[in-house]
C-alpha positions in Angstrom: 141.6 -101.0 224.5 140.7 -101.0 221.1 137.8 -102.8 219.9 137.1 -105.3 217.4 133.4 -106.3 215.7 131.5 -108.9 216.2 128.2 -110.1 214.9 125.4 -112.1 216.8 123.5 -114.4 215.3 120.0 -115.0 216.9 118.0 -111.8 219.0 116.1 -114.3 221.1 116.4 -115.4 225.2 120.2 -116.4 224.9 121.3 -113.2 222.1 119.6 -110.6 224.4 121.8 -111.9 227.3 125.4 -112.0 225.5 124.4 -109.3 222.6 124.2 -106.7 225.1 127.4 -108.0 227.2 129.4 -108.2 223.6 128.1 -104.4 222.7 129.3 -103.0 226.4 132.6 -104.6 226.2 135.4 -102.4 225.7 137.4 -104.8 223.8 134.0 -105.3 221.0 131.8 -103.8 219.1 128.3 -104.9 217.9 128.1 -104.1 214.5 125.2 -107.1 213.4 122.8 -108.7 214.3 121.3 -111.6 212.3 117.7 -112.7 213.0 114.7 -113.2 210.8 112.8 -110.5 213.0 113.6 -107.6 212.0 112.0 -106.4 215.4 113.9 -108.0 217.7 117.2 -107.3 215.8 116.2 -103.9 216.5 115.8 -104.1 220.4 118.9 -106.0 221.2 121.0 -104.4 218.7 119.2 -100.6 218.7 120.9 -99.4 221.9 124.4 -99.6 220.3 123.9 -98.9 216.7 124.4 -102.6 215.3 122.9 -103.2 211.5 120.0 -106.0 210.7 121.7 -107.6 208.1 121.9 -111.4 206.7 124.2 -113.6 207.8 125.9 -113.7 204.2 126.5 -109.7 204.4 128.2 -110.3 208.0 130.0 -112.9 207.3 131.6 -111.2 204.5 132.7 -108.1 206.2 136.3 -108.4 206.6 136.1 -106.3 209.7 134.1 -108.6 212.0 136.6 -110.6 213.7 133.9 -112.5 216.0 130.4 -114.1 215.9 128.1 -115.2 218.7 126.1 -117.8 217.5 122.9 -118.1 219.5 120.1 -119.1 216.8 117.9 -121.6 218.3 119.4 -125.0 219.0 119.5 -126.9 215.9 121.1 -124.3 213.7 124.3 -124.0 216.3 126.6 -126.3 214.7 125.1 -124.8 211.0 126.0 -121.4 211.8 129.4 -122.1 214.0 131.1 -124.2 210.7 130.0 -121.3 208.5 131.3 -118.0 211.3 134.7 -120.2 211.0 134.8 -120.7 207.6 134.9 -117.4 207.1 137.6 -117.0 208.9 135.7 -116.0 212.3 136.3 -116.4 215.7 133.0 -118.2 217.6 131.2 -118.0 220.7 128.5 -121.1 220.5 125.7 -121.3 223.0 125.5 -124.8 224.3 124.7 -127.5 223.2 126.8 -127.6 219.7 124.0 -130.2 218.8 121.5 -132.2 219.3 122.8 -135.1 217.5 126.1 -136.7 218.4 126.7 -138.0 215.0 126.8 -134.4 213.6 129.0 -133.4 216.0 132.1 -135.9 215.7 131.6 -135.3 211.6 132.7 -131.7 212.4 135.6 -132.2 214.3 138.3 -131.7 211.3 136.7 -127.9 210.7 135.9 -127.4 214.8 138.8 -129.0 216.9 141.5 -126.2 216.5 139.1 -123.7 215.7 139.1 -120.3 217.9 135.6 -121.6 219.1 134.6 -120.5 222.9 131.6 -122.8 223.9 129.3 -121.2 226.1 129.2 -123.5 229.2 128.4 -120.5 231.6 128.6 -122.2 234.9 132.6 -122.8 234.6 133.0 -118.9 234.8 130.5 -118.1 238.0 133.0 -116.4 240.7 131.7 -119.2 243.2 132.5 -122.4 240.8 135.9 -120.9 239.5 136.6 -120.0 243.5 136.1 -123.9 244.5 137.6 -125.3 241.5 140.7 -122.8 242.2 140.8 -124.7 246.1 140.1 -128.4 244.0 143.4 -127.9 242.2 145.5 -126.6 245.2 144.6 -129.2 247.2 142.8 -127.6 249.6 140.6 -131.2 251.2 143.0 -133.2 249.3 142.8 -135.3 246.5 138.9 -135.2 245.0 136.9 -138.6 245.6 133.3 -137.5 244.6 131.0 -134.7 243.5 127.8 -134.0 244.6 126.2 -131.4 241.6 122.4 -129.7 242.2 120.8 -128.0 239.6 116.7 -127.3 240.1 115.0 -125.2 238.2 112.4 -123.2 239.9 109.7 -124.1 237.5 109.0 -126.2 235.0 109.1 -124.8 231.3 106.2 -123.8 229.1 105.3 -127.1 227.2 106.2 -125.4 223.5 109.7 -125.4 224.7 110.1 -129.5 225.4 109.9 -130.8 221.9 112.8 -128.6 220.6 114.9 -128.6 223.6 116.4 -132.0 223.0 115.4 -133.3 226.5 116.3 -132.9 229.8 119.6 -134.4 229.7 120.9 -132.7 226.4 119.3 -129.0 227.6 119.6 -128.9 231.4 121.8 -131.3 232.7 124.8 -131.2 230.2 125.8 -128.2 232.0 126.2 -130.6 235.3 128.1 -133.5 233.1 130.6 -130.6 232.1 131.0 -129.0 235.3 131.7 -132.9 236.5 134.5 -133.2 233.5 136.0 -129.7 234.8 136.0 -130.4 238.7 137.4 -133.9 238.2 139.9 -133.8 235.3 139.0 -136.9 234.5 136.8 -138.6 231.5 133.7 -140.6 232.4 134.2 -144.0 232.2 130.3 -145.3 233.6 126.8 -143.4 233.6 124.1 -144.2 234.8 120.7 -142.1 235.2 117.4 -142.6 236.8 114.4 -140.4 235.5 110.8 -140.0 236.0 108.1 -137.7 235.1 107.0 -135.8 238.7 106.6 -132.1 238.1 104.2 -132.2 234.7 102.4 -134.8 233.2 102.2 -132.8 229.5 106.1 -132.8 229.9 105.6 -136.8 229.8 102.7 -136.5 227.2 105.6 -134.6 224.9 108.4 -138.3 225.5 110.7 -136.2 228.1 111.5 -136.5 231.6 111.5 -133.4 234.5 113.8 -135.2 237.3 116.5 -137.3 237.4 119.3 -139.0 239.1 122.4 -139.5 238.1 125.8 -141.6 238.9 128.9 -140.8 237.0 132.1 -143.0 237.5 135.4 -141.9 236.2 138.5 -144.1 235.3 139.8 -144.2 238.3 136.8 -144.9 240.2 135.8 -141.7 241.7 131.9 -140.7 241.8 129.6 -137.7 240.8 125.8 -137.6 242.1 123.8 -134.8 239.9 120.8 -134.2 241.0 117.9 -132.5 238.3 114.5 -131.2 238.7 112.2 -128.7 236.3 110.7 -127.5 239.9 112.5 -126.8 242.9 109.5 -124.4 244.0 111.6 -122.5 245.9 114.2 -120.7 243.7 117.5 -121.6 240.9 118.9 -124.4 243.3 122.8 -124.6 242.2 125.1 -126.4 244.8 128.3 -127.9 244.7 129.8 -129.9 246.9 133.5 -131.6 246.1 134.5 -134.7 248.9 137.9 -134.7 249.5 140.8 -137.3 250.8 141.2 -134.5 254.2 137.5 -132.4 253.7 135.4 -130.8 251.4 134.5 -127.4 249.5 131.2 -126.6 249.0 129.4 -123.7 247.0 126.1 -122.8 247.9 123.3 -120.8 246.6 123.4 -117.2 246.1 120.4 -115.1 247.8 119.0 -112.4 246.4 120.8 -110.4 250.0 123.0 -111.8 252.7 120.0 -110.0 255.5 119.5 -112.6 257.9 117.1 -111.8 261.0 117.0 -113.8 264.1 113.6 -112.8 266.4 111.7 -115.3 268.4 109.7 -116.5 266.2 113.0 -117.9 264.1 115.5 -117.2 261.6 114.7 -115.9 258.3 116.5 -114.7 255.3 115.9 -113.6 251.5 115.2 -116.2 248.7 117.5 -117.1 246.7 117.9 -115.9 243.3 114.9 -117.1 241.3 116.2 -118.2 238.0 119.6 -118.4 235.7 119.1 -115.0 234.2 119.3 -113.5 238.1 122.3 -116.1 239.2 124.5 -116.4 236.5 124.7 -112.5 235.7 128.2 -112.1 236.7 129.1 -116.0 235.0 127.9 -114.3 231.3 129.5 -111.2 231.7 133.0 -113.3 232.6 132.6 -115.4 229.5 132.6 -112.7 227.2 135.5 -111.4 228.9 137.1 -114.3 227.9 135.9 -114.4 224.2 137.1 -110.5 224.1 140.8 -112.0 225.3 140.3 -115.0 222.3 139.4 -112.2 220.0 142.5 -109.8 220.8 145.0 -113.0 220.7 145.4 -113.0 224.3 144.1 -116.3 225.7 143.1 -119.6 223.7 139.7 -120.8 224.3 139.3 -122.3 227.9 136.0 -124.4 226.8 135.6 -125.1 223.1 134.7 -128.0 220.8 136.3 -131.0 222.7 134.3 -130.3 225.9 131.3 -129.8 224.4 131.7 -132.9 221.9 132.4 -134.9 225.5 129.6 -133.7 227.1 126.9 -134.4 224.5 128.0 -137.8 224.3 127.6 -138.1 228.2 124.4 -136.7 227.4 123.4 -139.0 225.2 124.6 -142.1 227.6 122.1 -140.7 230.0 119.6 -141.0 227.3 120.7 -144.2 226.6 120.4 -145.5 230.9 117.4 -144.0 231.2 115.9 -146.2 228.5 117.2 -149.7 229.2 118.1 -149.6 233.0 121.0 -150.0 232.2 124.9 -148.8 232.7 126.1 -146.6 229.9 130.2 -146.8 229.2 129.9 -143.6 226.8 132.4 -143.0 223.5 135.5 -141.7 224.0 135.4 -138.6 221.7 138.5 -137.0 223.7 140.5 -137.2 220.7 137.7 -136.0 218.1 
């Protein structure tokens, strides 16, 4: 397979994750990285000979066919209108955004554009294997959703006033995953919250667990459930109610030893955090970018579904605040 370069943008949590996964891909090469240490350019890009150059002087180079934007959140959008301007392919880290308004302005430059948005949990083995039985029909025609997504602990407090909140950082991937499973817009949200893991996550105007009821157009029902401390490990369950059954997918343990003695049962945890459970889930996305890149597939999440799922987001926001039900926008045709 030849190869074709790419650039990432950002050397931090997110670039060490898909920087690495881009430069072991046979179908890429990491030839950039962007970042304004020069340090940590050098330890995600060192191990496979990629340059610490500016943005301008990647951009530039003719021969870079893709970037992978992850700079921190609020220069996403920034750095994905300027990667396609220049003629780029794009792989975003979620969210595009933190500000809706931004993100409708940019749909005339971003809604065709070869833009792969980086919605992990729609490529995890488990989810693709239950949405693959959803669409067959397997339990019949889908009536509701039932999403869990608990962090095992809750964030350092430095993180909470860039993150966006709760809703826009951690539970966006939940109100996409409900768009994918369902095939149907949200037509009704509404979210309960409260502050119950740590009080300086209140202190700083954000919530750590919530409730939430989505409604589609046709009536059907998704219950995510959010927490910043499970306490116990990465919670991620789905289970999908259906007209003859249901599919479930449950969590993933860190073995599948299970001991039975008389004192009990036991078995390993399960995996602790997203970095340990979604491992396979990153490695398949950039699979997918590599097959944008090469002309081989068009982008299976990309500007729409993240445009959606920021104003769902938002409407959570929105419930959260005035008790009340939220019909959000429809931005489907952006």
């Amino acid at each position: 397979m030849s190869k074709i370069d790419v650039a990432l943008i950002g050397a931090g949590r997110m670039g060490s994750i898909h920087g690495p996964n881009a430069g072991r891909h046979p179908g890429m090469r990491l030839k950039y990285v962007i970042d304004p240490r020069p340090e940590a350019a050098a330890a995600v890009g060192g191990p496979f000979g990629a340059a610490h150059v500016s943005l301008d002087e990647a951009l530039a180079d003719p021969a870079i066919g893709g970037v992978l934007v992850c700079s921190s959140t609020d220069l996403h959008l920034e750095h994905t209108l300027a990667a396609v301007e220049a003629g780029k392919a794009v792989f975003c880290e979620k969210p595009l955004d933190l500000d809706l308004g931004k993100v409708v302005a940019a749909a005339p430059k971003l809604a065709k554009a070869r833009l792969v948005l980086a919605f992990n949990r729609r490529f995890d083995p488990h989810f693709v294997a239950l949405k693959a039985k959803v669409d067959a029909g397997a339990v019949g025609r889908i009536e509701s959703l039932h999403l869990i997504n608990h962090d095992p602990a809750s964030p350092p407090p430095g993180f909470i006033p860039t993150s966006g909140g709760l809703f826009k950082d951690f539970t966006i991937h939940d109100l996409d995953l409900a768009r994918w499973l369902l095939g149907e817009e949200i037509a009704e949200v509404y979210a309960a919250a409260s502050c119950l893991v740590d009080p300086e996550i209140g202190r700083l105007g954000d919530v750590d667990t919530a409730r939430t009821v989505l409604k589609t157009h046709s009536g059907r029902l998704c219950v995510i459930s959010n927490t910043r401390r499970s306490g116990y490990g990465y919670d991620q369950r789905i289970e999908a109610f259906g007209s003859s059954g249901m599919v479930s997918a449950g969590n993933v343990a860190v073995d599948m030893v299970h001991a039975q003695t008389e004192a009990g049962s036991s078995g390993a945890p399960i995996k602790y955090g997203f970095l340990q459970r979604y491992v396979e889930a990153y490695r398949a996305e950039m699979d997918h970018f590599a097959d944008v890149l090469h002309g081989r597939a068009e982008p299976l999440v990309g500007y729409a579904d993240g445009l959606a799922a920021l104003a769902l987001a938002e409407a959570c926001d929105e419930s959260v605040r005035t008790g009340d039900v939220v019909k959000p926008g429809d931005y489907t045709h952006a």
